[in-house]
C-alpha positions in Angstrom: 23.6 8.9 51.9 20.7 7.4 53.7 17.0 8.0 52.4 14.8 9.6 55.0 12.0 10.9 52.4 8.8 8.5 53.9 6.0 7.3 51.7 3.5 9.0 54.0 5.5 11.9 53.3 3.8 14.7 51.0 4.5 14.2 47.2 6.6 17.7 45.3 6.4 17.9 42.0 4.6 14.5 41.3 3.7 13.7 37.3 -0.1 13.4 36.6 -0.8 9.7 36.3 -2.4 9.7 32.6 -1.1 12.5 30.6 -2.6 12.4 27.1 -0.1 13.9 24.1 0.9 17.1 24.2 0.6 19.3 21.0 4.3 20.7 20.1 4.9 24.0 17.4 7.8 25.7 16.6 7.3 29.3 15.6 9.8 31.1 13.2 12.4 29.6 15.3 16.2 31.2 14.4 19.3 30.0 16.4 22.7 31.4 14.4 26.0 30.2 16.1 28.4 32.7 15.2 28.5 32.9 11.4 26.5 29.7 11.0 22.9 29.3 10.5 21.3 26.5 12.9 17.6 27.1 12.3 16.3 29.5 9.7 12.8 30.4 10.5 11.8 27.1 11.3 7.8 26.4 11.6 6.7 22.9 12.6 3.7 21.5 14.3 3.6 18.3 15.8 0.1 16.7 16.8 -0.8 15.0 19.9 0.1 11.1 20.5 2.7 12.1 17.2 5.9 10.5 16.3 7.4 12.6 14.6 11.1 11.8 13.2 13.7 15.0 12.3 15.6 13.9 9.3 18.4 15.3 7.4 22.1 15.7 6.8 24.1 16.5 9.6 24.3 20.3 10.3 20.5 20.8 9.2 18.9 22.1 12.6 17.3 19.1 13.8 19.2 18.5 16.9 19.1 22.2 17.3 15.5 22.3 17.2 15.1 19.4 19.8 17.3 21.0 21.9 15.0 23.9 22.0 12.3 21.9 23.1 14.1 20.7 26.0 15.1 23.5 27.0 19.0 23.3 26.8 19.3 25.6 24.0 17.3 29.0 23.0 16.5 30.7 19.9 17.6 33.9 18.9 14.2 34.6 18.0 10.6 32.6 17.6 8.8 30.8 20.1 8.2 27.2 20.9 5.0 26.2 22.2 3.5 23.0 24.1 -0.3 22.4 24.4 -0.1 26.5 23.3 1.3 27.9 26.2 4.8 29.3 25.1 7.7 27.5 26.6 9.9 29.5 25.1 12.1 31.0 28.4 10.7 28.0 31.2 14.4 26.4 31.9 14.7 22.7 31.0 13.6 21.1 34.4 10.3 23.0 34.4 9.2 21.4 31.1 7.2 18.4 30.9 9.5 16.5 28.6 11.8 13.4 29.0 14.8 13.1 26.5 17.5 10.2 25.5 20.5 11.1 24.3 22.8 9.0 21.5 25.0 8.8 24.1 23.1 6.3 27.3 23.9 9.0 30.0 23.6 6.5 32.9 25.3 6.8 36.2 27.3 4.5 36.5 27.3 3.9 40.2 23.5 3.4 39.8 21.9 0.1 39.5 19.6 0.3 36.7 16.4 0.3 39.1 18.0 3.6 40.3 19.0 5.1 37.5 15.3 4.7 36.4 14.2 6.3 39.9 16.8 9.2 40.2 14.3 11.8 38.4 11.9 11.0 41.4 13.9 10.7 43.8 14.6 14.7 42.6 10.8 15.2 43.4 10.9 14.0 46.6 9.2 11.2 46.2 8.5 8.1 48.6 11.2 5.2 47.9 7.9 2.4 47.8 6.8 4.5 45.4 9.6 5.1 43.3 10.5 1.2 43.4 7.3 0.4 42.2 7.4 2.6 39.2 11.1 1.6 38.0 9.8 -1.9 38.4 6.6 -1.0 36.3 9.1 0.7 33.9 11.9 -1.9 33.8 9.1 -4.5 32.8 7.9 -2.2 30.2 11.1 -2.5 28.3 11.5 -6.0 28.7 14.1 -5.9 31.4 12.7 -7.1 34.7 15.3 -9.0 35.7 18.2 -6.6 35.5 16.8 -4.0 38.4 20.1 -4.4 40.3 22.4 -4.8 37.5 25.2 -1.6 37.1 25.4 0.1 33.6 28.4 -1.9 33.1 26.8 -5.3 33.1 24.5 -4.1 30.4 24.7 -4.4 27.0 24.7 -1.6 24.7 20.9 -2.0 23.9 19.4 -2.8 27.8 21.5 0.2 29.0 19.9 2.2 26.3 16.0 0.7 27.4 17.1 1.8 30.4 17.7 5.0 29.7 14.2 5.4 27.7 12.5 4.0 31.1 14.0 6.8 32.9 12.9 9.5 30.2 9.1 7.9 30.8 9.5 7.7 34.8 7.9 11.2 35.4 5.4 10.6 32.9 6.2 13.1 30.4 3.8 15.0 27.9 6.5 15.0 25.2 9.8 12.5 25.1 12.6 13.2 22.7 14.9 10.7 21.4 18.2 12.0 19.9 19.8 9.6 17.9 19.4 7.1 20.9 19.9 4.2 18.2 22.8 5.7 16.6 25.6 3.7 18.8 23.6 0.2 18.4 24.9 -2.9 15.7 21.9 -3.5 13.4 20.1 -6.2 14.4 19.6 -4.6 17.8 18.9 -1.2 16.5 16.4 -2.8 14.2 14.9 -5.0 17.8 14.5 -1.6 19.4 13.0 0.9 17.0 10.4 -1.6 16.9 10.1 -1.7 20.7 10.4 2.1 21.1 7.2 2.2 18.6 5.4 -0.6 20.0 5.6 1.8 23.6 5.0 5.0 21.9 1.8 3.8 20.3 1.0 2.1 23.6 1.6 5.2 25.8 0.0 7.7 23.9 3.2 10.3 24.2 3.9 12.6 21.6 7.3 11.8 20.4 10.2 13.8 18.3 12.4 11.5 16.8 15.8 13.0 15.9 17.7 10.9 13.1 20.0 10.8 10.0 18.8 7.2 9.3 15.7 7.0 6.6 15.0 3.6 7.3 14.4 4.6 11.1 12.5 7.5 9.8 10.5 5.7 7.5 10.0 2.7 9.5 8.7 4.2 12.4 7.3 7.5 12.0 3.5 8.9 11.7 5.0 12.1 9.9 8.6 12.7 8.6 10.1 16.4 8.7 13.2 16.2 6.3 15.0 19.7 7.0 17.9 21.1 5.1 20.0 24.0 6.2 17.9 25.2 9.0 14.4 25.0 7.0 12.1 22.7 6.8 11.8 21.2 2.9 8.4 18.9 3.4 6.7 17.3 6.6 4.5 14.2 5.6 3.7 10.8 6.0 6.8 8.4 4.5 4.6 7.2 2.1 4.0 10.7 0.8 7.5 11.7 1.2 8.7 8.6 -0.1 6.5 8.9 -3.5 6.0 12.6 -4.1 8.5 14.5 -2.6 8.0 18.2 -2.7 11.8 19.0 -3.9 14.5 17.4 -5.6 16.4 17.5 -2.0 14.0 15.7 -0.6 13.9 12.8 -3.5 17.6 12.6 -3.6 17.8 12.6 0.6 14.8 9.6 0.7 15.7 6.7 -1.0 17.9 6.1 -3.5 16.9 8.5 -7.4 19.2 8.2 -10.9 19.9 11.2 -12.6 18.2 11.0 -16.2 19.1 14.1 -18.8 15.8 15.4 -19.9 14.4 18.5 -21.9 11.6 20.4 -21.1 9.2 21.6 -23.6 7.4 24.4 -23.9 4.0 23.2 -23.4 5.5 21.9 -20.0 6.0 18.3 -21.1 9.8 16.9 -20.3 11.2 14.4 -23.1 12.8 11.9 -21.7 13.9 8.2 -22.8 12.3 9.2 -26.1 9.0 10.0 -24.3 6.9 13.0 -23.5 6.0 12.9 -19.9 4.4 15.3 -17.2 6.5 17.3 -14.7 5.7 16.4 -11.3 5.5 20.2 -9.5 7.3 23.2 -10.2 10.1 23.0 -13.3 12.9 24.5 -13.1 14.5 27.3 -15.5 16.4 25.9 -18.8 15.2 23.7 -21.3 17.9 21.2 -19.9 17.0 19.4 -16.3 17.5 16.0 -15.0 14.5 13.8 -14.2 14.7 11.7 -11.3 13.3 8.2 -11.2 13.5 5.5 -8.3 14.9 2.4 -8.9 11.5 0.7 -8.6 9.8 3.0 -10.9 12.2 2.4 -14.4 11.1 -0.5 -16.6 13.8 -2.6 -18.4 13.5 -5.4 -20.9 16.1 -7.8 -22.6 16.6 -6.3 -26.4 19.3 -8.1 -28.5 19.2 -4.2 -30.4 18.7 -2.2 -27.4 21.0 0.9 -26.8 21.6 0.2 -22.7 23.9 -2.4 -21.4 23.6 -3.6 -17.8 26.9 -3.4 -15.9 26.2 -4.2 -12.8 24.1 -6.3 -10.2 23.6 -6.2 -6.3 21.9 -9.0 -4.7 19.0 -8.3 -1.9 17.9 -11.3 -1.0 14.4 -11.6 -3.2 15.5 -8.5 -5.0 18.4 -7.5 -6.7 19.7 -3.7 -7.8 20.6 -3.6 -11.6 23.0 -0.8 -12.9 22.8 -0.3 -16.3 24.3 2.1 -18.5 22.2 4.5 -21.0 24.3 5.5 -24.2 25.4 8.7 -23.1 27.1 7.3 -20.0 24.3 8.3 -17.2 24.2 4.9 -15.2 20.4 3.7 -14.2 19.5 1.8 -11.0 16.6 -0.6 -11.4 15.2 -3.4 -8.7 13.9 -6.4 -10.1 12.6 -9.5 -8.5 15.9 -11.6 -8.2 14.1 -14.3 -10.5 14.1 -11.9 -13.1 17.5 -10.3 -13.1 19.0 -13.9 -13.4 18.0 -13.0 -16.7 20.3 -10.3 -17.3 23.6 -10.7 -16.7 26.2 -7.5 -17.1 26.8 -7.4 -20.4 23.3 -7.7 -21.5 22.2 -5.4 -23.7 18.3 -4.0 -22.8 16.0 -1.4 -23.1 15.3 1.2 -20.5 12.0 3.2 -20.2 9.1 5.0 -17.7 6.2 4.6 -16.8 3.4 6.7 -18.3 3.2 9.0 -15.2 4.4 12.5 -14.3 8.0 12.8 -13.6 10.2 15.1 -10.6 12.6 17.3 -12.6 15.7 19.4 -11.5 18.0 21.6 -12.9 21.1 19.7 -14.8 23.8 18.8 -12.9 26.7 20.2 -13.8 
């Protein structure tokens, strides 16, 4: 088909030239499919210029919820909101957002330089213009040089810059990214992520970022939302969420926790490991819980008369992942500098202990 749109030609529908972030909320969102519950009354607020990654177990809401925001799915009740103004019931092509999917979703009779320009090309935009912005785009994720390569001559990580050029060729307010780094082999996952911060922070967009992944979480988010079962458990930096999670789902979700049998005391003291330590937030009911401690935050010593025994060890690279065994049976993860855990061998006998800090306690697993 032959284009006859001129570049003289009035510009439809054309995105403003330097949109700043858009602020994003989610209301008391609920979305139920059939007998299962997608979103629960979820409330979220994401700031402008935000990344913002969606993390949790698969069936938790999060792709649910970014579907809302697109457009392509709508809640049974609640309201979703950008810059304020309710979105709720505007149909996906009316909203200011650009998405990428897990899967590329290029054409594949496109070039890559088209596939970049097909959303103008729906606006009825000039062709010297559209050129020049794919160009502009393809150099801004490092691919200038494959304009008039097909999807199929592409590896799995160009096709999948590609596809984020042509979420950012209408200049959106808000881009979503679901699981676009899902179908990638680590090293170019890892290569990416890094690139798709580097143009976030560079852009100014705000960004949802839906994942399963911690480490991309983690790694590249301002603020994490973890959600579980439709609701949101705790939205914070991953430093915060990383070192005081608000539940015992979110500690067991982020990162890696042992189980540790405790006892809590009346005065609100847990024993454990022979020690008295604070609770870290709200206790459960029953003297008998389980503390849970990060492999970086348990202390253990060599101790020809100690009542642990190490039985096994996982090399990192500088740091190595030591399993060792308390007397009841509970099994303890502990990173030590590899240096040190030369040192203890399985079969070593030690002695295992925490730090003098409060503690996250749980109810006792069964």
């Amino acid at each position: 088909m032959t284009d006859t749109t001129t570049d003289t030609a009035p510009v439809t529908g054309a995105a403003p030239q330097a949109p700043g972030g858009a602020t994003v909320e989610f209301r008391a969102l609920r979305r139920a499919f059939g007998t299962a519950t997608a979103l629960d009354g979820l409330d979220l607020a994401v700031r402008p210029g935000e990344l913002l990654a969606l993390l949790g177990p698969s069936g938790c809401g999060k792709t649910t919820a970014l579907r809302m925001l697109a457009g392509f799915e709508h809640p049974d009740s609640g309201q979703v909101l950008v810059d304020g103004k309710d979105v709720t019931s505007i149909p996906a092509h009316r909203r200011d957002a650009g998405m990428v999917f897990q899967s590329y979703s290029l054409f594949p009779h496109l070039s890559a330089a088209d596939n970049v320009a097909f959303g103008l090309k729906m606006r009825k935009i000039g062709t010297a213009q559209r050129r020049a912005r794919a160009a502009e785009l393809l150099e801004l994720v490092g691919l200038p040089d494959h304009a008039q390569r097909f999807p199929h001559q592409l590896s799995g990580g160009q096709q999948q810059r590609v596809a984020l050029a042509r979420a950012l060729a209408l200049r959106p307010r808000v881009l979503l990214l679901d699981e676009p780094l899902s179908a990638l082999d680590a090293k170019v996952r890892t290569n990416l992520r890094e690139e798709i911060r580097r143009l976030q922070r560079e852009l100014g967009i705000t960004t949802l970022f839906v994942t399963h992944d911690q480490e991309e979480a983690l790694s590249m988010a301002d603020r994490v939302a973890v959600m579980n079962a439709g609701r949101l458990e705790q939205c914070a930096a991953p430093a915060e969420l990383y070192g005081h999670p608000a539940t015992a789902f979110v500690a067991e979700f982020v990162g890696t926790n042992s189980r540790i049998p405790g006892r809590l005391c009346e005065d609100g003291m847990v024993e454990v490991l022979g020690r008295r330590l604070p609770a870290d937030g709200s206790v459960p009911p029953g003297p008998d819980v389980d503390v849970l401690v990060r492999p970086e935050g348990v202390r253990v010593t060599a101790a020809l008369d100690g009542d642990a025994r190490v039985v096994e060890a996982a090399f990192f690279g500088a740091a190595t992942r030591v399993t060792v065994r308390l007397p009841g049976g509970t099994d303890v993860k502990v990173d030590l500098p590899s240096a040190d855990a030369t040192l203890l061998p399985p079969g070593a006998t030690v002695a295992v202990s925490l730090p003098d800090r409060p503690v996250l306690v749980t109810a006792r697993a069964v």
